[in-house]
C-alpha positions in Angstrom: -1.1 -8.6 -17.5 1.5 -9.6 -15.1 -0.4 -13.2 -14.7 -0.4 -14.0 -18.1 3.4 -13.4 -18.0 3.8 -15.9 -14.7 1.3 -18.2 -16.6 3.9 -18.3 -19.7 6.6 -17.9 -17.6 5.5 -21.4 -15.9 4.4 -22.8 -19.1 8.1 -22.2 -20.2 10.0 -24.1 -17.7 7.5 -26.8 -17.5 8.1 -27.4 -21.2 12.1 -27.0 -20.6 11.8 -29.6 -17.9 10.2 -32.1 -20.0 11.8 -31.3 -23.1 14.9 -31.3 -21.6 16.0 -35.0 -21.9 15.0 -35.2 -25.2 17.6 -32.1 -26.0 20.4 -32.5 -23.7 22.4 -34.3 -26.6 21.6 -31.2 -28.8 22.6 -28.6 -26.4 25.6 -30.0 -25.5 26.9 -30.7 -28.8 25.7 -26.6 -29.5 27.7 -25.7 -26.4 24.5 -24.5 -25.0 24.7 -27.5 -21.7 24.9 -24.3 -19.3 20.9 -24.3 -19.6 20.5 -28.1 -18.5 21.9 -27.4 -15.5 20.5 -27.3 -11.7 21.9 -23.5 -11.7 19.8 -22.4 -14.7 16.7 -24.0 -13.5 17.1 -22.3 -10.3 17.9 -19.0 -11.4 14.4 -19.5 -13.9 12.4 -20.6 -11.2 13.3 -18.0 -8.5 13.0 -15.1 -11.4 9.6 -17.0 -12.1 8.5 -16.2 -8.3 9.8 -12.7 -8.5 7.1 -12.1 -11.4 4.6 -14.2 -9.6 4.9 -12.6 -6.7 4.5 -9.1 -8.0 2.2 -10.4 -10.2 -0.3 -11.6 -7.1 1.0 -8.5 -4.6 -0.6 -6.5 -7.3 -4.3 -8.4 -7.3 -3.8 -9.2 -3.8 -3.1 -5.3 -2.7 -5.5 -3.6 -5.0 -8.4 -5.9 -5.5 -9.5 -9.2 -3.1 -6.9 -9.6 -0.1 -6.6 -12.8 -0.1 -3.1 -14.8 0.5 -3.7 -18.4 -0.6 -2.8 -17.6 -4.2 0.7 -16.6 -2.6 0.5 -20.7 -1.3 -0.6 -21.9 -4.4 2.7 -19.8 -5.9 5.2 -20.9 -3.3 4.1 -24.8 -2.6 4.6 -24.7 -6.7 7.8 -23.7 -6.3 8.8 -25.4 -3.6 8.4 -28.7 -5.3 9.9 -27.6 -8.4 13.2 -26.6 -6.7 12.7 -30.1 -5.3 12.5 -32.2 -8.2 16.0 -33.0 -8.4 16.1 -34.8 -4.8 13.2 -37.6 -5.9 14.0 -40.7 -8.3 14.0 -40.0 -12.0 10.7 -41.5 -12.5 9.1 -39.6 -10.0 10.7 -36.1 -11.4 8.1 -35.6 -14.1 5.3 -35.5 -11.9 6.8 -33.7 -9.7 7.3 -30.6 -12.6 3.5 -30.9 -13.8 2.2 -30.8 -10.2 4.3 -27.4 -9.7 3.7 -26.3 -12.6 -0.6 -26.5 -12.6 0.6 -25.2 -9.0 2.1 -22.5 -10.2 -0.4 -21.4 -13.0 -3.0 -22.2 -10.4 -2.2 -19.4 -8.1 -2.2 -16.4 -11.2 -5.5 -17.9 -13.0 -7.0 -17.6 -9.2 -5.3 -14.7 -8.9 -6.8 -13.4 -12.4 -10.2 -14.4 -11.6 -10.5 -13.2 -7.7 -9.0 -9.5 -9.3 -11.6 -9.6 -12.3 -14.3 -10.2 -10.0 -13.5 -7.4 -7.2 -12.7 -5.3 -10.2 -16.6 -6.0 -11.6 -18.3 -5.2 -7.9 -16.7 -2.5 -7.9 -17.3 -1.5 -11.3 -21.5 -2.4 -10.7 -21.7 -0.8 -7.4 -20.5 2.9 -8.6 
């Protein structure tokens, strides 16, 4: 359950980094320009690793032991914190890259837990 969270929990602040452009006029005639800034997508995107982290700790303790989902997770968000230091033009790539990053690591981590979960389940 907690990967489909960190999945829509990516999904999210993909969709708010590409939307974003096309609503910064809105938000800050709404008063609301607090969540276009550099702060906000920080504090999302380290509250999005907290979950993701838990999230794989969970499939990585309990069910296949492997640490490359934690990679997947991090490199994500490493480039997403990142995104901000490239050219504009470059910046939109940057957020789908981190994003599939990101949902990368909890559908891998999803589907290595599934499978230990159905050895297990066939071998007792």
């Amino acid at each position: 359950m907690l990967d489909r969270l960190g999945i829509t929990a990516t999904s999210i602040c993909a969709l708010h980094c590409i939307l974003l452009p096309v609503l910064l006029p809105t938000l800050t005639f709404l008063g609301l320009d607090y969540f276009a800034s550099h702060e906000s997508e920080h504090i999302f995107l380290i509250a999005t690793l907290i979950l993701g982290t838990v999230a794989l700790f969970s499939g990585y303790k309990d069910y296949h032991g492997k640490v490359y989902p934690f990679a997947l997770l991090y490199a994500g968000g490493f480039i997403y914190w990142h995104k901000h230091s490239v050219s504009e033009a470059i910046e939109p790539v940057m957020i789908i890259i981190g994003a599939i990053f990101l949902v990368a690591a909890h559908v891998i981590n999803l589907k290595l837990s599934n499978r230990s979960r159905q050895c297990t389940t066939s071998e007792a």
